[in-house]
NUDRENKE-809034 format. One line per field, with one value per residue: residue in one letter; z, y, x of N, C-alpha, C in turn. Coordinates in Angstrom, 3 decimals, decimal comma. Atoms other than C-alpha are relative to their C-alpha. Example, Ala and Ser with C-alpha at 12.3 -4.5 7.8 and 13.67 -1.06 7.14 Angstrom:
BEGIN
rose = (A;S)
n_w = (0,000;-0,060)
n_v = (-1,190;-1,190)
n_u = (0,890;-0,820)
ca_w = (7,800;7,140)
ca_v = (-4,500;-1,060)
ca_u = (12,300;13,670)
c_w = (0,000;0,730)
c_v = (1,200;1,090)
c_u = (0,900;-0,770)
***
This chain:
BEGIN
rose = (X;X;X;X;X;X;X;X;X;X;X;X;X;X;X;X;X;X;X;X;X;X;X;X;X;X;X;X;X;X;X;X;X;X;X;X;X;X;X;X;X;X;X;X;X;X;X;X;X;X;X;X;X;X;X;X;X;X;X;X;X;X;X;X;X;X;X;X;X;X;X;X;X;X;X;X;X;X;X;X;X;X;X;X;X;X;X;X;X;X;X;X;X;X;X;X;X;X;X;X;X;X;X;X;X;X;X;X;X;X;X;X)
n_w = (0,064;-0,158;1,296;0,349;-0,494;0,545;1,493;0,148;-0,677;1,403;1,736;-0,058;0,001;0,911;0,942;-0,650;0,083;1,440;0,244;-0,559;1,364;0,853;-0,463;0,301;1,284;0,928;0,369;1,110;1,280;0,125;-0,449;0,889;1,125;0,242;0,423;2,151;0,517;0,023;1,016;1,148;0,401;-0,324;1,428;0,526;0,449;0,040;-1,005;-1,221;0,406;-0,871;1,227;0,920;-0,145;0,238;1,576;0,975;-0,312;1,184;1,186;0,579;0,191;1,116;0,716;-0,663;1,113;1,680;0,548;0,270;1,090;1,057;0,367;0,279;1,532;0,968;0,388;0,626;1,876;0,723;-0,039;-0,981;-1,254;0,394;-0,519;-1,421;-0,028;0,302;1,360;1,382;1,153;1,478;-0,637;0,096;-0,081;0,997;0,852;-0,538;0,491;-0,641;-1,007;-0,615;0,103;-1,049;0,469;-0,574;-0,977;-0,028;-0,530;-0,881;-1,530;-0,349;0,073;-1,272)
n_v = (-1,097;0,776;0,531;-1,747;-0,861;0,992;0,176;-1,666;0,376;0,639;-0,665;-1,065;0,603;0,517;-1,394;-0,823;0,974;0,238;-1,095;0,220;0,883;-0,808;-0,294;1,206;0,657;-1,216;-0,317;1,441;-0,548;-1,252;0,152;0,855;-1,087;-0,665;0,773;0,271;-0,749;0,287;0,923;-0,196;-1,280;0,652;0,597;-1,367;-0,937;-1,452;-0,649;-0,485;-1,349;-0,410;-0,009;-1,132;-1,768;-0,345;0,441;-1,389;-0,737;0,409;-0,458;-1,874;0,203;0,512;-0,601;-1,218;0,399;0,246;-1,047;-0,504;0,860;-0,351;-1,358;0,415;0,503;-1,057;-0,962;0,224;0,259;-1,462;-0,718;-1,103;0,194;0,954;1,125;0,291;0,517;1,488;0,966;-1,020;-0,207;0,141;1,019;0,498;1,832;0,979;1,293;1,452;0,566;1,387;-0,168;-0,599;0,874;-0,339;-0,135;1,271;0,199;0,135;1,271;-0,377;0,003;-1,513;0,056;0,130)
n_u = (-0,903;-1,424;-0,165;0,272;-1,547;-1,118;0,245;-0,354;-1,194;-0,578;-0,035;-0,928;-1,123;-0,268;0,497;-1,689;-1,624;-0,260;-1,218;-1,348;-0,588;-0,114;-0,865;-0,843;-0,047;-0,352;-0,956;-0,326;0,843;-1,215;-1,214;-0,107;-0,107;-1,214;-1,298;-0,255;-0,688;-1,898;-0,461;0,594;-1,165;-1,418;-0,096;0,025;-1,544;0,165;-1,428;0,019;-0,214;-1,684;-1,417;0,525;-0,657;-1,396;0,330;0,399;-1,261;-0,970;0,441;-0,291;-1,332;0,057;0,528;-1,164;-1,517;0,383;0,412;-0,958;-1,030;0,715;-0,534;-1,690;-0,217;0,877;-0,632;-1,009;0,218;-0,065;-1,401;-0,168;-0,622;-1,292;-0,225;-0,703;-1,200;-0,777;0,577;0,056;1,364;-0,565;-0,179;1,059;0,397;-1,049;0,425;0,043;-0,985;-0,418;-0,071;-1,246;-1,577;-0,602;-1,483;-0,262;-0,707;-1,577;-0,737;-1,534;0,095;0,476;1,668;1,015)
ca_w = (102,220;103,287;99,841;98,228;99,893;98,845;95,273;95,301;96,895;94,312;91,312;93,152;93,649;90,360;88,636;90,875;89,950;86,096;86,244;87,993;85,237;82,723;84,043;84,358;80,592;79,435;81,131;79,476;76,168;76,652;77,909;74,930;72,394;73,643;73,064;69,649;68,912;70,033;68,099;65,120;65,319;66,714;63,425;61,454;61,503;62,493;64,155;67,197;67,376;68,762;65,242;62,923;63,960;63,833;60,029;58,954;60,680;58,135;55,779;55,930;56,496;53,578;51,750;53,146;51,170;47,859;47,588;48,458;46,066;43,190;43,697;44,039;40,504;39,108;39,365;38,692;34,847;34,643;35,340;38,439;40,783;40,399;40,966;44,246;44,493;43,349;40,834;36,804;34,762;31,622;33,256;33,147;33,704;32,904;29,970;30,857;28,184;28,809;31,831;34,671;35,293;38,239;38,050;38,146;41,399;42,426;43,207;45,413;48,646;47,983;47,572;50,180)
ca_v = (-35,141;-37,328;-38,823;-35,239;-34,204;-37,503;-37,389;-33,381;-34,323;-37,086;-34,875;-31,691;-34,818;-36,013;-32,422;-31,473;-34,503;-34,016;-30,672;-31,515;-34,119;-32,040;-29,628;-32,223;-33,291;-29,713;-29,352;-33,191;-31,583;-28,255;-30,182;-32,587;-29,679;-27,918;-30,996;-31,651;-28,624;-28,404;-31,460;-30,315;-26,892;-29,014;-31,056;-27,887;-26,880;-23,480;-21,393;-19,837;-15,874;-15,586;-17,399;-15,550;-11,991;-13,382;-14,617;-11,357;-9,549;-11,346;-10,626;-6,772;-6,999;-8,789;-7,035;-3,566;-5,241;-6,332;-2,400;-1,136;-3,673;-2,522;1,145;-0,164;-1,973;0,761;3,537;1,404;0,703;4,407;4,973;7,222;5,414;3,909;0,573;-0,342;-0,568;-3,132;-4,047;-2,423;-1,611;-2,203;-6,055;-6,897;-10,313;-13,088;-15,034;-18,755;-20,146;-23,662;-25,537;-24,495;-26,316;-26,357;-24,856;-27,999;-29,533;-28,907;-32,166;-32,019;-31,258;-27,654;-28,736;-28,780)
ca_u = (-65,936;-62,665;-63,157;-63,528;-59,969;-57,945;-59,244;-58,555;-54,932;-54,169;-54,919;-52,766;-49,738;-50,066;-50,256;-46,760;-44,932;-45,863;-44,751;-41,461;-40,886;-41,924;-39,569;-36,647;-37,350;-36,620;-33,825;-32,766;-33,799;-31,706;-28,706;-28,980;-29,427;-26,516;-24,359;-25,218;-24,662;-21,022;-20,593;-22,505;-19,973;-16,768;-17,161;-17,374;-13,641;-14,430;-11,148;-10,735;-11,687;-7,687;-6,258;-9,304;-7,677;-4,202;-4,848;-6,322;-3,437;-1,154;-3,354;-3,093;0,214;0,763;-1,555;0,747;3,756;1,871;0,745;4,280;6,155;3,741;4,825;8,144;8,088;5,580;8,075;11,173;9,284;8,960;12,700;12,085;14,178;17,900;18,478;19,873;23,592;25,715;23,251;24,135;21,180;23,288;24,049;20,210;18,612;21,274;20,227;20,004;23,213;22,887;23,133;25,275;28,832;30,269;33,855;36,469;37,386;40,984;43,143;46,089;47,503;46,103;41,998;40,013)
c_w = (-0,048;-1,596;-1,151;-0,154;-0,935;-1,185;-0,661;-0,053;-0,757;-1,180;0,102;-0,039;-0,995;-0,950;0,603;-0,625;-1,358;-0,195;0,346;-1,134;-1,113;-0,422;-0,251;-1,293;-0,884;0,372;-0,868;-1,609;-0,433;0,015;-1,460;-1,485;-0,103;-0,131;-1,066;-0,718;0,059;-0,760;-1,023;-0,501;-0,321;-1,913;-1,078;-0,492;0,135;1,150;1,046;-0,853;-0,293;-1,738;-1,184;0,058;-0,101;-1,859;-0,620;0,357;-0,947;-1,207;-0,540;0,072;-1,602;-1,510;-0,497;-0,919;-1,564;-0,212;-0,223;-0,726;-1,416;-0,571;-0,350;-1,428;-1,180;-0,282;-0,096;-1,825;-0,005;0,157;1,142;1,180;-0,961;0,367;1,256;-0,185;0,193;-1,268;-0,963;-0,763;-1,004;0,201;-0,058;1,040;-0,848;-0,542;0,342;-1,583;-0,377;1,578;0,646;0,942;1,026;-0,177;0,707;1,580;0,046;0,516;0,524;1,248;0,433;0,204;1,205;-0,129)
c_v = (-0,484;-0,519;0,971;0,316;-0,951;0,030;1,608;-0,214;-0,736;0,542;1,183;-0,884;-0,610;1,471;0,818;-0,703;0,054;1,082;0,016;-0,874;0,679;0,982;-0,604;-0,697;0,936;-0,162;-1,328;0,990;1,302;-0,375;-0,519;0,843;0,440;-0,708;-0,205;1,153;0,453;-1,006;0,061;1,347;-0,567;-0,245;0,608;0,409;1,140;0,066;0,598;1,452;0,216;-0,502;0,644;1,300;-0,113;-0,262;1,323;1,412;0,148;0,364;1,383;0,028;-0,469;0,948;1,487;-0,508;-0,047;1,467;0,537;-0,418;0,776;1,213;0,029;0,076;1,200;1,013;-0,790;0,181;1,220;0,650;0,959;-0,356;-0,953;-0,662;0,295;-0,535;-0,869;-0,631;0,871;-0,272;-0,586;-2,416;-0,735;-1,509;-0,833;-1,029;-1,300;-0,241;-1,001;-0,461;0,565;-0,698;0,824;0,218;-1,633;-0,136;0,164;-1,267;0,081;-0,247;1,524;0,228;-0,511;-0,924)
c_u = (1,447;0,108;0,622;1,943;1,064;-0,107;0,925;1,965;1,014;0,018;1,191;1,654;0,569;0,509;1,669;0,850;-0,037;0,581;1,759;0,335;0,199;1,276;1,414;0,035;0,340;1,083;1,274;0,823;0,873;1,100;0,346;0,537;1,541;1,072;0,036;0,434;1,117;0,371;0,252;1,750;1,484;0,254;0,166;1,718;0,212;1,318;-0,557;-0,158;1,491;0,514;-1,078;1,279;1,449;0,496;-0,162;1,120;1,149;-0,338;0,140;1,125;0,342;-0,266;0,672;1,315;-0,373;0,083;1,951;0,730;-0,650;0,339;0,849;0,162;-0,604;1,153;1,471;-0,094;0,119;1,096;0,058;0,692;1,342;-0,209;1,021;1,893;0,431;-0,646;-0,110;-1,017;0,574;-0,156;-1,798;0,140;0,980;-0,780;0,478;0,836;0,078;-0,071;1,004;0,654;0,241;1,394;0,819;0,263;1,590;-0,008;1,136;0,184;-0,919;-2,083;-0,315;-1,235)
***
């Protein structure tokens, strides 16, 4: 019977300590995982949520100017808005001449 027990005893001490290993090899195994995969991501180049949402912020923004410039220009071509003061319609876009000369230097006691 004593034989019986110790045999019984050794199989329940062997059968604890493989589970405890077992155990202990997952969490190995989990720890391991979840480092490669920070690595795997790190390496990635991926942004923060915080500068995503500040990117796409700019973006509508942005986007909010392209539309209103468009209207802008749209109803300038159709003549429904004056130009902004100081600047003559007649006066246009200045044709490029040649290059452009710097007026002379003065020489004196009076040049700066």
């Amino acid at each position: 019977m004593q034989s019986e027990n110790r045999i019984v005893d050794d199989i329940v001490k062997f059968v604890n300590g493989m589970a405890g290993t077992v155990a202990g090899m997952g969490r190995e195994a989990e720890a391991g995982f979840k480092e490669r995969t920070r690595q795997f991501v790190g390496g990635m180049d991926f942004v923060s949520r915080e500068e995503f949402d500040a990117v796409k912020a700019m973006a509508a923004k942005a986007r909010e100017e392209v539309e209103t410039l468009k209207a802008r220009l749209d109803a300038l071509e159709a003549g429904n808005v004056k130009p902004k003061p100081g600047a003559s319609a007649k006066d246009g876009p200045a044709a490029p001449d040649g290059p452009h000369k710097a007026p002379p230097k003065k020489e004196g006691p009076g040049a700066l």
